[in-house]
BABA-178563 format. One record per residue (C-alpha): residue number from 0; residue in one letter; chain; x, y, z. Coordinates in pm, whole numbers, plus 50000, padded with zeros to 5 digits. Layout:
   n res chain  east north    up
 NUM   A     A     X     Y     Z
...
//
This chain:
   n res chain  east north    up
   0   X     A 23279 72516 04059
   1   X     A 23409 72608 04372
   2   X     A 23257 72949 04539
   3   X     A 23528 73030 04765
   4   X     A 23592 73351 04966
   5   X     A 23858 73551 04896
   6   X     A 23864 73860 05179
   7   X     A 23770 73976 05469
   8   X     A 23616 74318 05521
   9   X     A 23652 74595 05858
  10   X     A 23439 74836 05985
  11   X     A 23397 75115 05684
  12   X     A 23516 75451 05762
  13   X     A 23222 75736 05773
  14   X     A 23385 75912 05513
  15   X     A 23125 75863 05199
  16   X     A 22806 76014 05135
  17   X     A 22475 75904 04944
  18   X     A 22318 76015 04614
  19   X     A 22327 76043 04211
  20   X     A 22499 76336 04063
  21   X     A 22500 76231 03732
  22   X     A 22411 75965 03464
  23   X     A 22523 75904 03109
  24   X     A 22331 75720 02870
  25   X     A 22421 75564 02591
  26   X     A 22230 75342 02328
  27   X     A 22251 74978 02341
  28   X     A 22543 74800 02196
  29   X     A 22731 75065 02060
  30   X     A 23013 75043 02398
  31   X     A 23170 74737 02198
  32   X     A 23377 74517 02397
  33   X     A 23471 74529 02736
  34   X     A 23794 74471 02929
  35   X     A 23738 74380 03297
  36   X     A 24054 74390 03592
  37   X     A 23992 74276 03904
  38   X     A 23604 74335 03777
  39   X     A 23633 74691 03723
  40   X     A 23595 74753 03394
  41   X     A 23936 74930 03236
  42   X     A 23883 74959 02839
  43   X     A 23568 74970 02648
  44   X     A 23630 75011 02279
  45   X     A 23354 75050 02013
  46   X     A 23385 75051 01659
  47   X     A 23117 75273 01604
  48   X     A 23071 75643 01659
  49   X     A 22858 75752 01927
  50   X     A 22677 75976 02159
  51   X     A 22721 75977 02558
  52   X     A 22413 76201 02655
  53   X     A 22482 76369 03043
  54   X     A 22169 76429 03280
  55   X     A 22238 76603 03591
  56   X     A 22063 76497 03892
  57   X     A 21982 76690 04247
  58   X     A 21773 76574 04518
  59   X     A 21519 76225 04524
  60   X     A 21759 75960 04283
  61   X     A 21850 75640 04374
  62   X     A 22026 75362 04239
  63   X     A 21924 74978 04394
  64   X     A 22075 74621 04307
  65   X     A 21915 74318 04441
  66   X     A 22025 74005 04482
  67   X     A 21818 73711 04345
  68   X     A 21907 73424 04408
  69   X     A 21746 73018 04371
  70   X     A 21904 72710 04556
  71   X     A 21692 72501 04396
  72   X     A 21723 72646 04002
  73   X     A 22092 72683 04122
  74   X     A 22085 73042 03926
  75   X     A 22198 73421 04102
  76   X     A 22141 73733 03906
  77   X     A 22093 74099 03968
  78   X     A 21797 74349 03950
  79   X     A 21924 74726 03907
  80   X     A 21672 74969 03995
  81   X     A 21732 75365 03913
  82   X     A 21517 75618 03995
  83   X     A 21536 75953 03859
  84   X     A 21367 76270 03868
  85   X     A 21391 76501 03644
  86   X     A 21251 76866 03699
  87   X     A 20995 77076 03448
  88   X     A 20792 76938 03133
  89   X     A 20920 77058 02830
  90   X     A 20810 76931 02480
  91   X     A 21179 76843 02386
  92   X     A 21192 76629 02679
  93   X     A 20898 76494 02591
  94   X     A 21039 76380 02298
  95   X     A 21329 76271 02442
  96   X     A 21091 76003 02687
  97   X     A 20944 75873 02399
  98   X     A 21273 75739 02301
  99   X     A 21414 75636 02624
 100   X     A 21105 75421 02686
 101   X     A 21144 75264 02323
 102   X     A 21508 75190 02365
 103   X     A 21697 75013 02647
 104   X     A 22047 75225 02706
 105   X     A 22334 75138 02857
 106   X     A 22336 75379 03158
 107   X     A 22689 75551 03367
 108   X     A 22580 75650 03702
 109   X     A 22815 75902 03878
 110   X     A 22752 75880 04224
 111   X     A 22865 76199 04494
 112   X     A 23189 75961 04598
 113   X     A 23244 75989 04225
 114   X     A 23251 75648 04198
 115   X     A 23101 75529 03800
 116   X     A 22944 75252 03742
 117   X     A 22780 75124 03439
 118   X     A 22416 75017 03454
 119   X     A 22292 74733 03207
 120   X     A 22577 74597 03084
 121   X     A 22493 74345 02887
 122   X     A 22134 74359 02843
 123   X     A 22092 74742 02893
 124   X     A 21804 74912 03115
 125   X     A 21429 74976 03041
 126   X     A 21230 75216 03171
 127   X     A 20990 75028 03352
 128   X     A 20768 75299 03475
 129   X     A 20733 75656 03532
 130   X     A 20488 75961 03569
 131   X     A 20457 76331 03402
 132   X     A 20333 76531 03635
 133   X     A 20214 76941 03588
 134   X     A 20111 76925 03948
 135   X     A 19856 77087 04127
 136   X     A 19931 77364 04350
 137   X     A 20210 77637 04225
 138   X     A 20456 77443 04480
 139   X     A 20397 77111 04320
 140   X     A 20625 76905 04148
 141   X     A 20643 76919 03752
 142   X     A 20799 76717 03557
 143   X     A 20932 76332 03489
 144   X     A 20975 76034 03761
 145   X     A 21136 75747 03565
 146   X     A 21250 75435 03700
 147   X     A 21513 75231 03455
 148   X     A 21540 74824 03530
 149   X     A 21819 74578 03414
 150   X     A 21874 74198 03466
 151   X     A 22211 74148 03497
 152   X     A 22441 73781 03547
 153   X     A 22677 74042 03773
 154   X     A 22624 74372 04009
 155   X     A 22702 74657 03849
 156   X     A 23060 74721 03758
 157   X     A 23258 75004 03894
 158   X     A 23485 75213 03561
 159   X     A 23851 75264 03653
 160   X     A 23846 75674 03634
 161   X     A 24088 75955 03699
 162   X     A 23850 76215 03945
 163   X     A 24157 76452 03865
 164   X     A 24086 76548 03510
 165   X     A 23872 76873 03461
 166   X     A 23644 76697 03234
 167   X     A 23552 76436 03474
 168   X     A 23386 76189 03479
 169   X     A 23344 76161 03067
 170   X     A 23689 76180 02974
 171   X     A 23778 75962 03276
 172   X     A 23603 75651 03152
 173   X     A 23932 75427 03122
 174   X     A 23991 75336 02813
 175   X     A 23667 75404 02624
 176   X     A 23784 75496 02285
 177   X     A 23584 75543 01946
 178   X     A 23417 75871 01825
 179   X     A 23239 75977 02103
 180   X     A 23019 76251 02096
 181   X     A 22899 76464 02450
 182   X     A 22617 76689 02359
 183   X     A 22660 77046 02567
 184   X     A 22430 77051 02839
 185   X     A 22090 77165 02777
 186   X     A 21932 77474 02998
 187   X     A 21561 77419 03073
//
C-alpha cells in the first residue's frame, strides 16, 4: 500500500480558539451507517429511533487524540481522551453515571470553533475514570470529573454542519436521519 502525501500545509491563521462547549451522547450502535467525503462524515442514517442527550460544558474540558503507532507490528491507531467536568452532585446525575460507566456511547463534541466531531466511532468511548467530589471548603469543587477513552483505526472525524441554523449544532449533523429524540436541557 502506498502511504503517499497528498498536501502541503502554511502557517495557520490566529483566528481559532480552544475548548468544549458541548457534547452529545448517544448509545452505541444505534447511528447506523456512515457516509464519509473527503473523511468528513456527511450522512449517518439509523434505522432505529433514538435519543441524542446534550451536556453543556464551561471551563476545565478537553478533548486529546494520540497517535500510536508500531514499525515493527506495522499497526497505527488512535487513543481519544475527553475530559469533562461537570458541576454539582445531584442524585439524578448520579443515576445518570451509573449508566454512562456501564455503557460505551458514541460521543459529538462541539468545540468553541464549532467544529463537531464524533468520538468513538466504531467502537464507542468508556469512561475510564472519574471522581465525585462534595469538596471540602464552601469554595470547593462539587461534582463529577469523568474522563471517556476510545480506540479508534482513524482520528476522530469532523460532521459536515451548517453553523447557520438556529438549532445548531443538532439539527446540523449532515444527514443524520431516523427518529431522533433531544431531551430539553435539564436545570440543576
Amino acid at each position: 500500500m502506498a502511504c503517499n502525501l497528498t498536501r502541503s500545509r502554511a502557517e495557520a491563521c490566529k483566528d481559532s480558539v480552544a475548548g468544549i462547549k458541548s457534547i452529545y451522547l448517544v448509545d452505541y450502535g444505534v447511528l447506523g451507517t456512515y457516509t464519509l467525503t473527503d473523511d468528513e462524515i456527511t450522512n449517518c442514517t439509523s434505522a432505529t429511533d433514538f435519543g441524542l442527550f446534550e451536556y453543556e460544558l464551561k471551563g476545565n474540558n478537553s478533548f486529546e487524540q494520540t497517535i500510536n503507532a508500531s514499525r515493527e507490528n506495522g499497526t497505527v491507531f488512535y487513543e481519544q481522551v475527553l475530559n469533562v467536568t461537570f458541576k454539582k452532585l445531584t442524585k439524578e446525575d448520579n443515576k445518570e453515571l451509573k449508566l454512562l460507566a456501564s455503557g460505551r456511547p458514541h460521543i459529538f463534541i462541539v468545540d468553541h470553533n464549532d467544529n463537531v466531531m464524533l468520538m468513538g466511532k466504531d467502537n464507542g468511548a468508556d469512561v475510564t475514570t472519574g471522581t465525585v467530589s462534595t469538596g471540602n471548603a464552601l469554595g470547593d469543587f462539587n461534582g463529577y470529573n469523568l474522563t471517556f477513552t476510545a480506540m479508534e483505526v482513524s482520528p476522530a472525524n469532523f460532521c459536515a454542519t451548517d453553523a447557520t441554523q438556529a438549532t445548531f449544532p443538532v439539527s446540523e449533523f449532515a444527514g443524520l436521519t431516523g427518529a431522533i429524540t433531544v431531551p430539553a436541557l435539564v436545570q440543576v
